[in-house]
C-alpha positions in Angstrom: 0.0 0.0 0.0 1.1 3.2 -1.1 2.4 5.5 1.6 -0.8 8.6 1.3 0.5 12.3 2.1 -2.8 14.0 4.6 -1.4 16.8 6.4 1.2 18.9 5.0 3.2 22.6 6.6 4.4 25.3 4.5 7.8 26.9 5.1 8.9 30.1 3.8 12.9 30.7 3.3 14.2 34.5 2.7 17.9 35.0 1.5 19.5 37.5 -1.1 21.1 36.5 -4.7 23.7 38.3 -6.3 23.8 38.7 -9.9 26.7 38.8 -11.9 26.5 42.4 -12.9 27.0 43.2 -8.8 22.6 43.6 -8.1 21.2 41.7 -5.4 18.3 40.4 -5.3 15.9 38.8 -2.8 14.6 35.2 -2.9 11.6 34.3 -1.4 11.3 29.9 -1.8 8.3 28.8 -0.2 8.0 24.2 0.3 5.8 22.5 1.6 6.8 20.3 4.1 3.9 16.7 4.0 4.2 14.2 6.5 3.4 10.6 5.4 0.5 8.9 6.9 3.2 6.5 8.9 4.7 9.6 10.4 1.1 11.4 11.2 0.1 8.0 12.7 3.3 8.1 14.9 2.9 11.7 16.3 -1.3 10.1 17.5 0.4 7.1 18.8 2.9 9.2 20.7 -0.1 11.6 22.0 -2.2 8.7 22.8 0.4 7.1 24.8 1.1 10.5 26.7 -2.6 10.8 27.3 -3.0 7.7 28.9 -0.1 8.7 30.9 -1.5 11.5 32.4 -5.1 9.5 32.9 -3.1 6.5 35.1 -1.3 9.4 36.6 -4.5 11.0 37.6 -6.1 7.5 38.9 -2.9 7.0 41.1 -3.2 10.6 42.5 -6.5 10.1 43.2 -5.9 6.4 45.1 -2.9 8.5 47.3 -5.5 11.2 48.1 -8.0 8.7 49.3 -5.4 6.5 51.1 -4.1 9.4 52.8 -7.7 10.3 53.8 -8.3 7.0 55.4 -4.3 6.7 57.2 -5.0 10.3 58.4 -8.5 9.9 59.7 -7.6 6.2 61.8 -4.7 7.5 63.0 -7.0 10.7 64.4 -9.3 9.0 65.4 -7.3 6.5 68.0 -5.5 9.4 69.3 -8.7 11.1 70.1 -10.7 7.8 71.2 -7.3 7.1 73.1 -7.8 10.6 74.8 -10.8 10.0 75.7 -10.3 6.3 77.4 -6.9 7.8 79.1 -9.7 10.3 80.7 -11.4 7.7 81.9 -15.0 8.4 80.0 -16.6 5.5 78.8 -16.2 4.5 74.9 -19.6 3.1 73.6 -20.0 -0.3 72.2 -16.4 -1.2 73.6 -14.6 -0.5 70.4 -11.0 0.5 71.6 -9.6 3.3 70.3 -6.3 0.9 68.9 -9.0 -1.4 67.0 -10.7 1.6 65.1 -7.2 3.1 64.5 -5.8 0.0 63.2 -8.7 -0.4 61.0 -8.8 2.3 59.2 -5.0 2.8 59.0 -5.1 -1.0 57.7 -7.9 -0.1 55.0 -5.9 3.0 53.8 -2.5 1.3 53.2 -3.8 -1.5 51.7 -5.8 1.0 49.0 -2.6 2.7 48.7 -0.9 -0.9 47.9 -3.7 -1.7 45.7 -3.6 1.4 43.5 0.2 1.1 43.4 0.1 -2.4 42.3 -2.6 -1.2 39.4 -0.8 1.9 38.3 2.6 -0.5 38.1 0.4 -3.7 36.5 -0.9 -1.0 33.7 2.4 1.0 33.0 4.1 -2.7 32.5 1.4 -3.2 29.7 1.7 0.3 28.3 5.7 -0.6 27.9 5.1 -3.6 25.8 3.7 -0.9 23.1 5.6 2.0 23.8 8.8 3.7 25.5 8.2 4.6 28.9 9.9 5.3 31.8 9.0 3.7 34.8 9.6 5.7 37.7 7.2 8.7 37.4 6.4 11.2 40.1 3.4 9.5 40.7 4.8 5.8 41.2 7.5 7.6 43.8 5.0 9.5 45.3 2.2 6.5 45.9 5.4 4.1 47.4 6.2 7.3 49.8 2.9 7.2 50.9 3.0 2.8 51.2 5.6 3.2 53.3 4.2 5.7 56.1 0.8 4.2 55.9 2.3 1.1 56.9 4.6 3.1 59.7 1.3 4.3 61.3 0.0 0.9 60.8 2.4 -0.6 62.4 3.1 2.0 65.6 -0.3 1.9 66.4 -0.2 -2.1 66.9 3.1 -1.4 68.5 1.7 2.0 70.5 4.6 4.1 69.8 2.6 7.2 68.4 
């Protein structure tokens, strides 16, 4: 199949000629510059591929924010439940403030795992097609946030906080 010119530039080149008699004169060459179909259909492939980027990018972001949510709120609210038992008021239905602490804290590192583990699963097929590196702000960022999720995790089972 025959390799079909669609999109096409123009360019527009200025310089000054001397005659032999000593005159100048100015040249004005205007090409057009066509891309090939092949080349057209790289520079879509290589937007596509950035756009998709940015949307896995945007998922990710989106798990940190609501793992960070969840880490943040479980570690709150056993520090304020633990106020309150350390007062000596009565907590209702005999949750302890450690087992809602851990709970939460447990539910937002493993989202934060998950997502990680999706984002990473998705950018490995995204490779098999196309050049990409692997360690994007977003990856760093969502393994920073693995890591202190399962610090509080693990010093509230520990009570260190």
């Amino acid at each position: 199949m025959a390799d079909q010119t669609t999109e096409s530039s123009t360019q527009v080149v200025k310089d000054q000629a001397e005659l032999g008699d000593g005159r100048a004169v100015q040249v004005e060459v205007t090409t057009k510059v066509v891309k090939s179909s092949n080349e057209l259909a790289e520079d879509r492939t290589d937007l596509a591929t950035a756009r998709t980027l940015m949307a896995m990018d945007r998922s990710l972001m989106a798990w940190i924010r609501t793992s960070l949510s969840m880490i943040s709120f479980g570690f709150t609210i056993y520090k304020v439940l633990q106020g309150f038992q350390e007062s000596g008021d009565v907590i209702p239905h005999g949750y302890s403030p450690r087992t809602v602490g851990l709970f939460l804290t447990g539910l937002g590192t493993v989202a934060m795992v998950a997502g990680t583990v999706e984002y990473f699963e998705r950018l490995k097929i995204l490779r098999r097609f196309h050049t990409v590196k692997t360690w994007r702000a977003s990856l760093v960022m969502a393994v920073i946030m693995s890591v202190v999720g399962l610090f509080v995790f693990l010093s509230i089972i520990a009570k260190l906080l």
